[in-house]
C-alpha positions, 0 to 999 in steps of 0.5 A, a space after each residue: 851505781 850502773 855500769 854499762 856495756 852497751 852493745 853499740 858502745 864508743 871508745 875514744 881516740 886516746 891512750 889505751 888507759 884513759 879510755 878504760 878509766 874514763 879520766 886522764 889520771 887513773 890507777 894502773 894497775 887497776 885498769 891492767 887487771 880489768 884488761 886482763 879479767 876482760 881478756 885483753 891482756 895478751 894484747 896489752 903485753 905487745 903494746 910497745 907503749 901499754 897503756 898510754 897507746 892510742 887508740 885509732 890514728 884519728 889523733 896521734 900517728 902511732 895509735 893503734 888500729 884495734 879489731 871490734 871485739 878488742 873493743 868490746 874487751 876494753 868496753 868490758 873492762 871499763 864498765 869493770 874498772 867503773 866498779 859499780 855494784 850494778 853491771 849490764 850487759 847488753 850482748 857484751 860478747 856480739 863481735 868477739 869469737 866464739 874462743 874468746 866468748 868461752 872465755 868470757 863467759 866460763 869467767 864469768 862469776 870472777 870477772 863480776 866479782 859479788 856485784 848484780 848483772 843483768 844480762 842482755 842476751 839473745 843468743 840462748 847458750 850465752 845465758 846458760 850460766 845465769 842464776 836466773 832468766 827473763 823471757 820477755 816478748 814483746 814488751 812482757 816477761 812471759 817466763 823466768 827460772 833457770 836454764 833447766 826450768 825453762 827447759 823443761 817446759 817444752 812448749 815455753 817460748 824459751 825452750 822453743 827458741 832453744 831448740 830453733 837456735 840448737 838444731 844449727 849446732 846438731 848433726 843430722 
């Protein structure tokens, strides 16, 4: 039913397609589309062996050394390939950069498809593309509503963290 990114997640010391289907035998070309809709496609084209690389030379001699946000981009696609009606996401984009969160981000709708997203989140301009948003503090939702609801209600604790998270973004 769920299928998770968590924000500290395990990729294991197998070949490329194993990790993203989560068994030995899987369907290729449904594990290279969802690299591609997680943004690893480039990555996969200059792969010698593609999707029967190894991860990490924990194992096999040749594995490949991959950086923390192209794991984050095949954590992303596992959770895809799962193709569960429910995703969360729990800061799925905290080790990638800023181009490629863009990028996740403005595919968002495509790379979900019609299913349910949770969204986990603390970095507010990450959350501007959702259909509707939970403030919680401490335990308790205290506010919901869109991106522009929620700002409009300036002294609400969202638009609050909005503007502390902003003023790095803005020129004196």
């Amino acid at each position: 039913m769920f299928s998770v990114v968590f924000q500290d997640f395990f990729l294991l010391a197998l070949p490329l397609g194993e990790n993203v289907a989560g068994a030995v035998e899987y369907d290729e070309e449904r594990v290279r589309e969802c690299l591609a809709k997680a943004g690893f496609g480039p990555r996969l084209a200059r792969m010698e062996k593609g999707l029967q690389t190894s991860l990490y030379r924990i194992l096999a001699e040749d594995g490949v050394e991959i950086s923390g946000g192209e794991a984050q981009k095949i954590a992303l696609a596992r959770a895809l390939y799962k193709n569960a009606p429910m995703v969360i996401l729990d800061e799925p984009t905290a080790a990638l950069d800023p181009i490629s969160e863009y990028e996740v981000y403005s595919g968002f709708r495509n790379l979900i498809g019609n299913r349910t997203a949770l969204f986990i989140s603390h970095r507010l301009s990450s959350c501007r593309f959702c259909d509707r948003i939970l403030v919680f503090r401490d335990g308790q939702l205290v506010q919901e509503g869109t991106h522009e609801e929620l700002l409009r209600d300036s002294r609400g604790l969202y638009s609050r963290m909005w503007e502390a998270q902003a003023q790095y973004y803005q020129e004196d």
